[in-house]
N, C-alpha and C positions, 0 to 999 in steps of 0.2 A: 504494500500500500504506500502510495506516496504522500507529502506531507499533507498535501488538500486534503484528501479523501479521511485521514484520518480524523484533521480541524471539522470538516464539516458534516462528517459522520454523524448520525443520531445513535446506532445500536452499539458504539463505541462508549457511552455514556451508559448504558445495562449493564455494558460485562466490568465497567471499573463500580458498579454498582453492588454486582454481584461477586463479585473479590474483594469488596472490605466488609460484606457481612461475615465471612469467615474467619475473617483477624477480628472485628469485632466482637464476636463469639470466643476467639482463642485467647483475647486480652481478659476477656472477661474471666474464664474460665482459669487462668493464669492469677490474674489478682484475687480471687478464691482461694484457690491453693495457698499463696502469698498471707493471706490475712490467716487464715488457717496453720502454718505452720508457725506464724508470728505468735498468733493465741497459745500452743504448747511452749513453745520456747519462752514464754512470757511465764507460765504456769510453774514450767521448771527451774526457772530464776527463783520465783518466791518459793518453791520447796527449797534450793540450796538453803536462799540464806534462813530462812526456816530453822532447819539442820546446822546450818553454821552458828546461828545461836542459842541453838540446843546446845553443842558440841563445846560452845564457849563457855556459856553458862555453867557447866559440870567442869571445866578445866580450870575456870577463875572463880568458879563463886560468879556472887550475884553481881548482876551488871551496875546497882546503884548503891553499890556499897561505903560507907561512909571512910572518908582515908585514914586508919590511924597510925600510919607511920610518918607518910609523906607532911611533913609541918604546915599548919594552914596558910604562913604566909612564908617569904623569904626570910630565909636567915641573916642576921642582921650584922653580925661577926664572926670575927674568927672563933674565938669562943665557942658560941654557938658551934659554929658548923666541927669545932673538935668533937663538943658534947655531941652530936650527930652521929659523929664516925664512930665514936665509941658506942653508943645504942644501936648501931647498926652490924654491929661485928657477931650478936647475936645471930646466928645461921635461921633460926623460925621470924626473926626481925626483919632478917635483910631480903628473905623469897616474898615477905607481904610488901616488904618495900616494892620489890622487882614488879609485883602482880602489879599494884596501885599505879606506879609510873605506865606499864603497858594499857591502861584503862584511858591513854589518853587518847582524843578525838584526832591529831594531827598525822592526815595524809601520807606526808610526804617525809623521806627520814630526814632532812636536814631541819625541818620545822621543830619536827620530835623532839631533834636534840636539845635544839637551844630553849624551845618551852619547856626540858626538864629542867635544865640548867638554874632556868628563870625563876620557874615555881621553887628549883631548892635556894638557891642563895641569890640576894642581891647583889648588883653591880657595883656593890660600896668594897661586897665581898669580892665578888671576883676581880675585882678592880688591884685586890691586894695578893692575888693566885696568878700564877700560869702554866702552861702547861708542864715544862721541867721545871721551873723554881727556879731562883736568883736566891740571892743572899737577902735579898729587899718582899720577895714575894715564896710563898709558897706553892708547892709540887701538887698539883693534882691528881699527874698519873697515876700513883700507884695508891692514891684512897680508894677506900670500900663504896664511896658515893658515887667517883665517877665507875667503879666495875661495874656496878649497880644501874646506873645509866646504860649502859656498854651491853650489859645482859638484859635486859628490856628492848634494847634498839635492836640489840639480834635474833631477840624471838618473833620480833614484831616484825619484822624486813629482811633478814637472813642479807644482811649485804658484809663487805668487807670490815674488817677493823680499821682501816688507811679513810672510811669515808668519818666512822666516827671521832674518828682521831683530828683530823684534816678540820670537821666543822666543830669540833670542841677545843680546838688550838685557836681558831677566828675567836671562838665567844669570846673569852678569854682575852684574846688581842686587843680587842676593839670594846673593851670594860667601858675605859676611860673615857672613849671618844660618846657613850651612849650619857654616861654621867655627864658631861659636857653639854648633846644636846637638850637630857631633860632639864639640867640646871638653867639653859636657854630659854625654850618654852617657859618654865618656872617666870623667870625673870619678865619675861616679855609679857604673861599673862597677867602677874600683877601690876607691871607699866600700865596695861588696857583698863585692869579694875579699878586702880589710883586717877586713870587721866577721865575717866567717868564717871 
C-alpha cells in the first residue's frame, strides 16, 4: 500500500481499533496481577516485622522499658563519669547498660554513636577526654563506657571497629568547637531577650 491509500483509508482505522482492544485487555489484566502480588508482598512485610518484634521483645525485654543504668541526663564531670565506670564494671550492670543504649531510635550508625556519646557525658566532659589521652585530657579507649558503646553499635549494625572508632575520635575532636557554638547561641539569644 502506498502512503495515500493508507492516509485515506477508512478500514485502516478498525484494525488499529481492533489491536488496542487486546493491549487494552493485557494492560489491564497485567495491572491485576501487579496490584495482587503488591497486596501479598505488602501482607508479608507486616508479618516480618510482626515476628521481628516478637523476636525483639523476648531478646530485650520490653520495648518501653524505663532506663536504669543509662543516667537521665549527661554526666557532668569527670567524677561523675569515674563513679560511672566503676558501676558499670559490674558484668549484670554493664549487659542492661548495653541492652538500654541498643533501644535507641537512630538509623544510621554514625548518628548512634554520637547520641550515645551525648546522652552519657556532656561536652564540658568530653571536652576534657580524647580518644588516646594527653597529659591535659583523659583516655577513653580503653573505658568500660566506650566498650559498652562499641558492643551496642555492633549488635545493632554488625559494621567494623575502624567506623566506630573513626566517629568516636571526631566526637571527641570537635568537644570544644560545639561548646563554643552553644556558648554562641547562649550569648546571642540573651542579646535578643535584653535588646526587647
Amino acid at each position: 500500500m502506498s502512503y495515500q491509500e493508507l492516509f485515506f483509508a477508512d478500514d485502516i482505522s478498525s484494525d488499529i481499533e481492533e489491536a488496542q482492544v487486546p493491549v487494552a485487555n493485557n494492560a489491564s489484566n497485567d495491572l491485576k496481577a501487579i496490584k495482587a502480588m503488591l497486596g501479598r508482598l505488602t501482607s508479608e512485610v507486616v508479618s516480618l516485622r510482626t515476628e521481628v518484634a516478637s523476636i525483639k521483645a523476648k531478646v530485650c525485654g520490653e520495648a518501653f522499658k524505663p532506663k536504669e543504668v543509662v543516667p537521665m541526663e549527661p554526666l557532668k564531670s569527670l567524677e561523675e563519669l569515674t563513679s560511672f565506670e566503676e558501676r558499670i564494671k559490674d558484668e549484670k550492670v554493664f549487659k542492661s547498660f548495653v541492652i538500654e543504649l541498643q533501644s535507641s531510635g537512630e538509623k544510621t550508625f554514625d548518628k548512634f554513636i554520637r547520641s550515645s556519646w551525648r546522652l552519657m557525658i556532656s561536652d564540658e566532659v568530653a571536652r576534657q577526654c580524647s580518644w588516646r589521652g594527653t597529659e591535659a585530657k583523659k583516655c577513653v579507649r580503653g573505658m568500660k563506657i566506650t566498650l559498652g558503646i562499641r558492643t551496642a553499635f555492633k549488635q545493632k549494625f554488625a559494621l567494623e571497629d575502624a567506623d566506630f572508632d573513626r566517629t568516636t575520635q571526631k566526637y571527641f575532636q570537635y568537644a570544644q568547637d560545639r561548646l563554643s557554638r552553644s556558648a554562641k547561641k547562649m550569648k546571642s539569644s540573651q542579646y535578643f531577650i535584653t535588646f526587647f
